[in-house]
BALOBA-1460 file (C-alpha; in Angstrom, 3 decimals):
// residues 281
<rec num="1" residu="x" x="-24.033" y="-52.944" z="-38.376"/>
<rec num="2" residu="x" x="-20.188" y="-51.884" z="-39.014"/>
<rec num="3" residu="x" x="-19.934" y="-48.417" z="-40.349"/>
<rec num="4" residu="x" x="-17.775" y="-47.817" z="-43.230"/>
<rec num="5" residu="x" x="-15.063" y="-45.400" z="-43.170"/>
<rec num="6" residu="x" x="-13.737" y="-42.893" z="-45.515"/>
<rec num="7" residu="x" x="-10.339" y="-43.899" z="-46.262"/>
<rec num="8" residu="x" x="-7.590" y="-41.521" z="-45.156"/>
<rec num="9" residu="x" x="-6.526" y="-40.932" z="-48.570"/>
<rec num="10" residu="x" x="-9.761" y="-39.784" z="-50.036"/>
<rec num="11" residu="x" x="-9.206" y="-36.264" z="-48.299"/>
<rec num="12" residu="x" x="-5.365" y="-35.552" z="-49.050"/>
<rec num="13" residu="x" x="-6.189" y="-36.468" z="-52.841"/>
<rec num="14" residu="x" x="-9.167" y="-33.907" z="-52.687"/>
<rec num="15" residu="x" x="-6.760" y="-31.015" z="-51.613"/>
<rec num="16" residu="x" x="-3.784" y="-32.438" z="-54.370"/>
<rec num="17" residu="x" x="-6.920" y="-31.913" z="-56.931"/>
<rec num="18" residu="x" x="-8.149" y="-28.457" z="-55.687"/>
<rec num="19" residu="x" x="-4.489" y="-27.330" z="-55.832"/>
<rec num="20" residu="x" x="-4.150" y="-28.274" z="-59.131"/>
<rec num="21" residu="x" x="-7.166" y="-26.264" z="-60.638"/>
<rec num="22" residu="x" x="-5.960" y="-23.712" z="-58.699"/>
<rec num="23" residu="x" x="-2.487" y="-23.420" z="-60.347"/>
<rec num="24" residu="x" x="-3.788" y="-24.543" z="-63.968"/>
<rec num="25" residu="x" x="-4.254" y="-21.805" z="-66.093"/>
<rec num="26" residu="x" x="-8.016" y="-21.758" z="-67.440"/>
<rec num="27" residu="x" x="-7.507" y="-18.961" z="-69.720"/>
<rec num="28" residu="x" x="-6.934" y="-19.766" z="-73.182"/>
<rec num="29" residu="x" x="-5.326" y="-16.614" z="-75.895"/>
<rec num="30" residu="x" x="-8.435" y="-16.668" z="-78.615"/>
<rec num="31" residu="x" x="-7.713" y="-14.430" z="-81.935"/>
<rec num="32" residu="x" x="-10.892" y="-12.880" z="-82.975"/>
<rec num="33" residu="x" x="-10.781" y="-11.563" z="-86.550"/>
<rec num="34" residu="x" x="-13.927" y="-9.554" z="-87.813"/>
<rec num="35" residu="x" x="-14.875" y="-10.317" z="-91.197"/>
<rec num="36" residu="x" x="-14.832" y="-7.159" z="-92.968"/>
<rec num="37" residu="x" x="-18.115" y="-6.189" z="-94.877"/>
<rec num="38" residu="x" x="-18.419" y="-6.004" z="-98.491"/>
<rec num="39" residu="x" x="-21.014" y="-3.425" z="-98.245"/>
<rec num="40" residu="x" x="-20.803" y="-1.222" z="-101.119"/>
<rec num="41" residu="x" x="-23.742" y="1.115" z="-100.318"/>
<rec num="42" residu="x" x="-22.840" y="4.500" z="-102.130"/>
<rec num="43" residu="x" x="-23.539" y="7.343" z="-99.111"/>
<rec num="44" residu="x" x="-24.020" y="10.888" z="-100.795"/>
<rec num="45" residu="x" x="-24.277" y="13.891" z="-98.749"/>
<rec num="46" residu="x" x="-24.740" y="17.740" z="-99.158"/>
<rec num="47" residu="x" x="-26.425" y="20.802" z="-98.392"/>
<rec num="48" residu="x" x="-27.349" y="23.734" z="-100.654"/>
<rec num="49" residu="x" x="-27.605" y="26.819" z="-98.629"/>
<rec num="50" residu="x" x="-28.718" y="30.278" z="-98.936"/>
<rec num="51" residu="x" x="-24.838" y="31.403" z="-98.310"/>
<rec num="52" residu="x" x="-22.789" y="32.565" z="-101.114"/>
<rec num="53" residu="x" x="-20.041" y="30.202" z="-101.383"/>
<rec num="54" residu="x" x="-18.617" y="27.291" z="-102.974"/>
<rec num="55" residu="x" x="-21.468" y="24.219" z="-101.916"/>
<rec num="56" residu="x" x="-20.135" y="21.336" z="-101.168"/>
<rec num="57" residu="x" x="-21.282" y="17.412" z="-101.525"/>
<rec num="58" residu="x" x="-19.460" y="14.290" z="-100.213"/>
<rec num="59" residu="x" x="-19.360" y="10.885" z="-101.695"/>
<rec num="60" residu="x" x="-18.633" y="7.632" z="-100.039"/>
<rec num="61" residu="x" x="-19.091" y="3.948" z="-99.370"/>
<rec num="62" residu="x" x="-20.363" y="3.002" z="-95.992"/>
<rec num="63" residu="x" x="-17.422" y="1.399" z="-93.503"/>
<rec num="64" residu="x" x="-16.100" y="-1.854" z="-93.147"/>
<rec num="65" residu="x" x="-16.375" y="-1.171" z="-88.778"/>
<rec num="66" residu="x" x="-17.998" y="0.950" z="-86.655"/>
<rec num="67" residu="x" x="-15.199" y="2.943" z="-85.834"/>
<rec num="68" residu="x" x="-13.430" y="2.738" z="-89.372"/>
<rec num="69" residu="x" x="-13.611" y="6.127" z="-91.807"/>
<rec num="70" residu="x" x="-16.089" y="5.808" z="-94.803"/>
<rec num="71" residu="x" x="-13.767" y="5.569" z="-98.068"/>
<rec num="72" residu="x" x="-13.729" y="8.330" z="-100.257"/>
<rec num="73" residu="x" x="-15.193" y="7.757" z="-104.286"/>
<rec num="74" residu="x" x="-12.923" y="8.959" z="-106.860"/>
<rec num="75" residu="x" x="-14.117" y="9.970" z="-110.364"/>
<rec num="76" residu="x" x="-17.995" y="10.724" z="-110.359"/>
<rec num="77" residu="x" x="-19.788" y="13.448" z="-111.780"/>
<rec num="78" residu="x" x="-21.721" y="15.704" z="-109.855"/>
<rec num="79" residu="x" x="-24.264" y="18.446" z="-110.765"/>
<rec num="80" residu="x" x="-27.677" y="20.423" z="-109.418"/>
<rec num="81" residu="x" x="-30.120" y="22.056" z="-111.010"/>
<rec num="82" residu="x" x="-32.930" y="24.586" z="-109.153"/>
<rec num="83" residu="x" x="-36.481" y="24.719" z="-110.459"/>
<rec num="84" residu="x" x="-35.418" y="28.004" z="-112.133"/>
<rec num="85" residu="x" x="-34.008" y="26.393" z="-114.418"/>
<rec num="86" residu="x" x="-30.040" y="26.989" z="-113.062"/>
<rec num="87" residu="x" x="-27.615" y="24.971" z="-113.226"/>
<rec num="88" residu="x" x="-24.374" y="24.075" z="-111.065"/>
<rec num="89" residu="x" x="-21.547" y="21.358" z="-111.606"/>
<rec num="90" residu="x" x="-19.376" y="20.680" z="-109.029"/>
<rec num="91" residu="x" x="-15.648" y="19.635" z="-109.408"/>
<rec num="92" residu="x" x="-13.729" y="16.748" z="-107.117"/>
<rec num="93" residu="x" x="-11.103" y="18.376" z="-104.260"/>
<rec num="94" residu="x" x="-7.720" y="17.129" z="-105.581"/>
<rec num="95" residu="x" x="-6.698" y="17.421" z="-102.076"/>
<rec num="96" residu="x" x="-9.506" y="15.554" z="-100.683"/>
<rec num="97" residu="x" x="-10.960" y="12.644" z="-103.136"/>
<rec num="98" residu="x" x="-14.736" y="12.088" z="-102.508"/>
<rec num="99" residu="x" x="-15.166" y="15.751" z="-101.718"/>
<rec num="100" residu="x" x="-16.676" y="17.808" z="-104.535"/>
<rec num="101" residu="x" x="-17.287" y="21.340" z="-104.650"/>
<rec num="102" residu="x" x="-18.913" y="23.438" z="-106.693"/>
<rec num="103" residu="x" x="-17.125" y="25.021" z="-109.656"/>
<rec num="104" residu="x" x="-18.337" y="28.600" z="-108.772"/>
<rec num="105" residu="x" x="-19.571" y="30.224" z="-105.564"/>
<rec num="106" residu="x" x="-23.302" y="30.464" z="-105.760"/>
<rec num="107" residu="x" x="-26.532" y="31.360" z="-102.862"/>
<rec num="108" residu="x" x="-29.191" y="29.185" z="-102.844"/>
<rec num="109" residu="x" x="-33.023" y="30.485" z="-103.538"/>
<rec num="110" residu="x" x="-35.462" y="30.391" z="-101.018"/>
<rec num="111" residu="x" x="-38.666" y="28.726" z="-102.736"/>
<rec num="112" residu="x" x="-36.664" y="26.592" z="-105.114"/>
<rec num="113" residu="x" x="-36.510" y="22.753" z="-105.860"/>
<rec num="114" residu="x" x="-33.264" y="21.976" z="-105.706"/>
<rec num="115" residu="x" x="-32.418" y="18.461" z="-107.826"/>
<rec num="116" residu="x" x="-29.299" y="16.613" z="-107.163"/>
<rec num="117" residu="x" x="-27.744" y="14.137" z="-109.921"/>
<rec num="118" residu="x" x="-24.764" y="11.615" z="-109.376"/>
<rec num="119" residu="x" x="-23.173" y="9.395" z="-111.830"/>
<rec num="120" residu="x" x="-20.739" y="7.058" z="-110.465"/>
<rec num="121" residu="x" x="-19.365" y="3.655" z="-110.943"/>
<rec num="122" residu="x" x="-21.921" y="3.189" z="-114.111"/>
<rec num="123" residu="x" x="-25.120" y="4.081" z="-111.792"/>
<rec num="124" residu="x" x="-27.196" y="7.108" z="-111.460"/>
<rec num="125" residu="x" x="-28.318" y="8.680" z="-108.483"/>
<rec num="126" residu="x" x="-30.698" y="11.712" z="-107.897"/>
<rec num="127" residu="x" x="-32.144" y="13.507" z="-104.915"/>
<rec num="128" residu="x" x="-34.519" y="16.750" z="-104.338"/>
<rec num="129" residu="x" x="-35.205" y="18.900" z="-101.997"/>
<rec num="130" residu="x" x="-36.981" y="21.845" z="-101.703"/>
<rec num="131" residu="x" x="-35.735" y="25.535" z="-100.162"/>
<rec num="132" residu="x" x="-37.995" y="26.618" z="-96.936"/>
<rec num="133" residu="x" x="-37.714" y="30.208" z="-95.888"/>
<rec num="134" residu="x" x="-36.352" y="30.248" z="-92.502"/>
<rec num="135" residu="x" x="-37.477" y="32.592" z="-89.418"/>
<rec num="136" residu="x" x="-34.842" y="34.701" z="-87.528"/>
<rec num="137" residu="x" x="-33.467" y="32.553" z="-84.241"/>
<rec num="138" residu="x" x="-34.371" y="33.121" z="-81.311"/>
<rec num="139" residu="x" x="-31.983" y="34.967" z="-78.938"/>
<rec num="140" residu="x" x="-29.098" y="32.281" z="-76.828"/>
<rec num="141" residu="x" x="-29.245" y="32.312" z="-73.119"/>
<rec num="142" residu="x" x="-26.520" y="31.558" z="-70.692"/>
<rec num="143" residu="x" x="-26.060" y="30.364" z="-67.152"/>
<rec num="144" residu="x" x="-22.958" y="31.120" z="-64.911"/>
<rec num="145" residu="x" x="-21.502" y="28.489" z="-62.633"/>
<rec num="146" residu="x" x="-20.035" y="29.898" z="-59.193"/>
<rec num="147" residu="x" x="-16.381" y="29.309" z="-60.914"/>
<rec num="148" residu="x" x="-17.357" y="31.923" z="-63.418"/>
<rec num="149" residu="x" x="-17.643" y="29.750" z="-66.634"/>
<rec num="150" residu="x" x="-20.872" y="30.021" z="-68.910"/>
<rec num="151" residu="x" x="-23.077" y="27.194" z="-70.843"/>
<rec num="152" residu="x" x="-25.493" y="27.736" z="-72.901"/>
<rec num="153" residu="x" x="-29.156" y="27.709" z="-71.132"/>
<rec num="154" residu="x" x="-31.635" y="27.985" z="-74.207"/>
<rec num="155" residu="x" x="-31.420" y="27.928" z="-77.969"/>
<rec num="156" residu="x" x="-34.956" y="27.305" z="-78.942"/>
<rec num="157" residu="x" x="-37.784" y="25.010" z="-78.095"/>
<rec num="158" residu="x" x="-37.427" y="21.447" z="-78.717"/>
<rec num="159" residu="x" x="-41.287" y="21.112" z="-80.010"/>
<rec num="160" residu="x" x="-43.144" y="23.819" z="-82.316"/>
<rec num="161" residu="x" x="-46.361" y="23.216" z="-84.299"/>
<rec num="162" residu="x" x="-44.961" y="24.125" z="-87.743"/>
<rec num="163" residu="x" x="-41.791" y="25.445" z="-89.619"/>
<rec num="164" residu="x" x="-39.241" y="23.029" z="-88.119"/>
<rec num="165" residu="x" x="-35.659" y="23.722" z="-87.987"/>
<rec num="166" residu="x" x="-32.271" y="22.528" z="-87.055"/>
<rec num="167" residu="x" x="-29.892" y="24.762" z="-85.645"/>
<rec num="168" residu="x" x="-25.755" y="24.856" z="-84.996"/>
<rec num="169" residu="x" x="-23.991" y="26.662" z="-82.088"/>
<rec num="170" residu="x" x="-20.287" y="27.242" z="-82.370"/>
<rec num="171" residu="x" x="-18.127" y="28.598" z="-79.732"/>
<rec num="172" residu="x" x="-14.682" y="30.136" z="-79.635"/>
<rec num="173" residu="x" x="-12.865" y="30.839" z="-76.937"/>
<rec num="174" residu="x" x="-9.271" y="30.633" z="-78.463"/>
<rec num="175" residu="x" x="-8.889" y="34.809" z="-78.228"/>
<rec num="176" residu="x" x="-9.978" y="34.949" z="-74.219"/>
<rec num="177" residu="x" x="-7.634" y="36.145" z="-71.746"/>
<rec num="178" residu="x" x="-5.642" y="32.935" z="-70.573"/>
<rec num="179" residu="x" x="-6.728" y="30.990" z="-73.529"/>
<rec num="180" residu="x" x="-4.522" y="32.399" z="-76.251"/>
<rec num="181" residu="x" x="-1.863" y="29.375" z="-76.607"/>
<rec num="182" residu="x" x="-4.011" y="26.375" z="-74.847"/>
<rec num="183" residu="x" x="-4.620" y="23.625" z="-78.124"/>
<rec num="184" residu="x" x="-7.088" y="25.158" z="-80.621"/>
<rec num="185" residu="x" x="-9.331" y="21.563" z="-79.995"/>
<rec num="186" residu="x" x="-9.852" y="22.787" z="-76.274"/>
<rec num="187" residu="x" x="-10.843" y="26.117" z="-76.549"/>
<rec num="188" residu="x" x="-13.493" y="25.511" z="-79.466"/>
<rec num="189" residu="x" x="-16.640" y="23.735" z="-80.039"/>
<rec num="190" residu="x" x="-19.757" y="22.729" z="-82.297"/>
<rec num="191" residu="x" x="-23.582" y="22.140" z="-80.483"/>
<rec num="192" residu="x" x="-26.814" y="21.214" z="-82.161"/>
<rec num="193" residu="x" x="-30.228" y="21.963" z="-81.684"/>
<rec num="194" residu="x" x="-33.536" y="20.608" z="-83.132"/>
<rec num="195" residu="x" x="-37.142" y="21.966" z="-83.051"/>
<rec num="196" residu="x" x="-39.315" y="19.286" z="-84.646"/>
<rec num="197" residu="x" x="-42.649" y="19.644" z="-85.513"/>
<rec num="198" residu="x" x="-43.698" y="16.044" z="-83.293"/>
<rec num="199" residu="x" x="-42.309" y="14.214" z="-79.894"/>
<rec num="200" residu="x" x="-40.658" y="10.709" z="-79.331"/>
<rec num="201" residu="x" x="-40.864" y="9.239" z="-75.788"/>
<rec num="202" residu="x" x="-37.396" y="8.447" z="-76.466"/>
<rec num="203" residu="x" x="-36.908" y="12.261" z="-77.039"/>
<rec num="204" residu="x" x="-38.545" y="12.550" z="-73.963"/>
<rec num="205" residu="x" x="-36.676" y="10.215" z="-71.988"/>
<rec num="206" residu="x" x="-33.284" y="10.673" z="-73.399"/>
<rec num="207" residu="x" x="-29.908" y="10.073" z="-71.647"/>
<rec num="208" residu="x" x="-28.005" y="12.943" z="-70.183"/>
<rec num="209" residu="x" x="-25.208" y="14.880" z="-72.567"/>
<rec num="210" residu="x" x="-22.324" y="16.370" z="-70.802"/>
<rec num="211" residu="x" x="-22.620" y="20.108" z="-71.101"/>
<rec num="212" residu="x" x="-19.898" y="22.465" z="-72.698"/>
<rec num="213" residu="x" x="-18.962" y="25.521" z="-70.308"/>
<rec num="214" residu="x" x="-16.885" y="28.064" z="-71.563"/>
<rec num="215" residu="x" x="-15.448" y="31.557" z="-70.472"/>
<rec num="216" residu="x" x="-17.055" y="34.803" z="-70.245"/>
<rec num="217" residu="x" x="-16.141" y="36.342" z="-73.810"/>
<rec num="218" residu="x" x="-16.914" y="33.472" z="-75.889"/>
<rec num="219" residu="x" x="-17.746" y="34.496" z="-79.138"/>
<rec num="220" residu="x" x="-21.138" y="32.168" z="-79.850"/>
<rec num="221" residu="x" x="-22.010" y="31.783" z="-83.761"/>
<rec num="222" residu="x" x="-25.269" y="30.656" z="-84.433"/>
<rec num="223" residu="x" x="-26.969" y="29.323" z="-87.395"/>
<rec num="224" residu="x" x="-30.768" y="28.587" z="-87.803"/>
<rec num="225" residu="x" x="-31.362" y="26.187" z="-90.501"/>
<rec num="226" residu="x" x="-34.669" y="25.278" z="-92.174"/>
<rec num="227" residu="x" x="-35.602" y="21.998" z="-92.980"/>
<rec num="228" residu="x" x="-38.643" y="20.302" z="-95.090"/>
<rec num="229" residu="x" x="-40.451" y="17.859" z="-94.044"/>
<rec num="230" residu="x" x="-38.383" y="14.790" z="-95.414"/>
<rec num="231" residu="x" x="-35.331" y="16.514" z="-93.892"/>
<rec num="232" residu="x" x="-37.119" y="16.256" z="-90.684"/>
<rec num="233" residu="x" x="-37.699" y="12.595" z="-90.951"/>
<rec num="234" residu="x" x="-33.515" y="12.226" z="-91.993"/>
<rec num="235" residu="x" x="-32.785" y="14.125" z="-88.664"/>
<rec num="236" residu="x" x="-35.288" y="12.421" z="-86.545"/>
<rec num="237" residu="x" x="-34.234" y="8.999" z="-87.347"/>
<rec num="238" residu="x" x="-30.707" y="10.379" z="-86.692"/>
<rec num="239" residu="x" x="-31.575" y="11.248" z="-83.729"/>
<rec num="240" residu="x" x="-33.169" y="7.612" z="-82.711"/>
<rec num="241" residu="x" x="-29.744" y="5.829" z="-83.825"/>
<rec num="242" residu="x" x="-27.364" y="8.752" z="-82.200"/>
<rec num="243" residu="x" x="-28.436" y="11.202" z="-79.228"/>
<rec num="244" residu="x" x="-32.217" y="9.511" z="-78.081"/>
<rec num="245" residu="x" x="-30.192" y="6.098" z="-78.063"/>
<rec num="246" residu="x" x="-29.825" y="4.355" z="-75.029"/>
<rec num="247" residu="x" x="-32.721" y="5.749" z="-72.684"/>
<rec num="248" residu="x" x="-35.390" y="4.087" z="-71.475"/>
<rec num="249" residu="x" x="-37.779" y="3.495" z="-73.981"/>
<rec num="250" residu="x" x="-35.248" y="2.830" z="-76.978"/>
<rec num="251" residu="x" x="-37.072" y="2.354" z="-80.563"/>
<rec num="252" residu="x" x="-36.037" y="-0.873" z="-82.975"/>
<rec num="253" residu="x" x="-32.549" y="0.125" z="-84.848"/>
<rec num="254" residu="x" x="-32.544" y="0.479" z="-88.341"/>
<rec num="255" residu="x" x="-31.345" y="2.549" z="-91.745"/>
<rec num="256" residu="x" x="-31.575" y="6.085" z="-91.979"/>
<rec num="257" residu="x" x="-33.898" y="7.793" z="-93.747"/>
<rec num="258" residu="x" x="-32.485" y="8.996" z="-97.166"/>
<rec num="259" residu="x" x="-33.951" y="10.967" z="-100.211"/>
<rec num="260" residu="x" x="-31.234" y="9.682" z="-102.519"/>
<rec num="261" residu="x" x="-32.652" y="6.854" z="-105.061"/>
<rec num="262" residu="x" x="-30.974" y="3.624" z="-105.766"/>
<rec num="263" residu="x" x="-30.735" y="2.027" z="-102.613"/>
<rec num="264" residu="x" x="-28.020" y="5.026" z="-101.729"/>
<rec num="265" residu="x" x="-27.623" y="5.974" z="-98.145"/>
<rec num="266" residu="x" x="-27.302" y="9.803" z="-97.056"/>
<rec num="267" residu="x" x="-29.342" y="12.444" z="-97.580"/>
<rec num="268" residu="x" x="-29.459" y="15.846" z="-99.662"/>
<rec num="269" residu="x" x="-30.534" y="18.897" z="-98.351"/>
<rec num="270" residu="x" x="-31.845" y="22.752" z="-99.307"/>
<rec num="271" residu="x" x="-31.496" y="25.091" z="-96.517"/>
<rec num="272" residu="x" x="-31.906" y="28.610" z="-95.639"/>
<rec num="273" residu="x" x="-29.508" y="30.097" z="-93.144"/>
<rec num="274" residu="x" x="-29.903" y="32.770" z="-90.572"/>
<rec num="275" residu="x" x="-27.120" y="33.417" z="-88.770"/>
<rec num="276" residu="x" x="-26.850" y="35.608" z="-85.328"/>
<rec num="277" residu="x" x="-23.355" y="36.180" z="-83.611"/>
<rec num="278" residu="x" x="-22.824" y="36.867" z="-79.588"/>
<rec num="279" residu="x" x="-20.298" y="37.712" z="-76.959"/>
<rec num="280" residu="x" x="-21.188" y="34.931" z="-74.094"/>
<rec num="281" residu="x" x="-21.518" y="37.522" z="-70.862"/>
């Protein structure tokens, strides 16, 4: 039987082809627009605290992105009232629009129900929350590296049976020795702590934070912060969405929890405040 042969021009087209895919471009320019959302979820947050100043609440609308600021709202009226029968309106920043602050200083009651009402855009929107007393904090340890800068070792236990609280930790380092003229957003910073009353395994199994060191001489402010139960929920479901996110046993993503009616996002809080202040040494 003859055997058939592969004509000699079979192979020099094959390598003409394969040259050409080589040299033709296969990537294409592709504009990809992101159709903004018309979301118009009202977001209302504030804290009444046991400190005597001016409190403050923010109003909002949720973002159109991810990454985008949460527009201010203009022009609502703002007001709480304790379960001692006080009262306390609250006036709009003129230099910041959806910031309102109250019209006088005043300290939160421990023991009180504090009620929050919003009127905005023709719809009413009320919160409450109620004033724990809060327990002194528990004393700040440090570590020191070999290069002789500090972090912060322990700030309280991340599980206790009852009275659960939050807690903030800032640092300031702008008056150490070498520090004096470095940027004022390097030589400060803002930590938070949470002792909850239950455990998540994604608590447990969190993903590592990068710690803040700082210099001997740091002056550490910290503030304990009590929290009722629904407060607790707020944080903890926080937490899932923010710091617990992306371990190994992630929960399903979802809204916030919220305590403000009318299908508003945010929450409202009453806290008492104990505050501690140390030299880092």
């Amino acid at each position: 039987m003859a055997q058939k042969t592969i004509p000699h021009t079979l192979p020099i087209i094959a390598v003409v082809f394969c040259a050409f895919l080589f040299f033709v471009d296969c990537e294409h320019k592709y504009n990809f627009y992101l159709e903004k959302s018309k979301d118009t979820t009202i977001v209302i947050e504030g804290m009444i605290t046991n400190e005597n100043k001016r409190q403050t609440i923010y109003i909002s609308t949720v973002s159109s992105y991810q990454d985008d600021k949460r527009m201010p709202i203009s022009g609502a009226s703002v007001a709480v009232t304790a379960s001692n029968d006080s009262s306390y309106y609250f006036l709009e920043d003129p230099l910041n629009h959806g910031t309102y602050i109250s019209e006088y200083p005043f300290i939160g009651i421990a023991g009180n129900i504090y009620y929050l009402n919003v009127k905005v855009n023709g719809s009413t929107y009320t919160a409450e929350s109620a004033m724990l007393p809060v327990t002194p904090p528990e004393k700040i340890t440090f570590y020191k590296n070999d290069n002789g800068m500090m972090g912060i070792k322990h700030v309280a236990e991340s599980f206790v049976a009852n009275n659960a609280a939050m807690y903030t930790v800032d640092l300031d380092w702008s008056g150490v020795d070498g520090y004096e003229n470095a940027d004022p957003k390097t030589t400060k910073a803002r930590l938070y702590y949470y002792s909850l009353t239950s455990v998540d395994v994604s608590q447990l199994f969190a993903p590592k934070t990068e710690k803040t060191e700082f210099p001997q001489g740091t002056i550490v402010i910290e503030r304990k912060y009590s929290i009722d139960h629904n407060y607790e929920l707020f944080l903890r479901s926080l937490l899932t969405e923010t710091k617990w996110c992306g371990g190994y046993f992630d929960e399903a993503h979802g809204n916030l929890h919220t305590n403000i009616s009318n299908n508003a996002a945010g929450y409202f809080a009453a806290c008492t405040v104990a505050v501690d202040t140390v030299y880092a040494k």
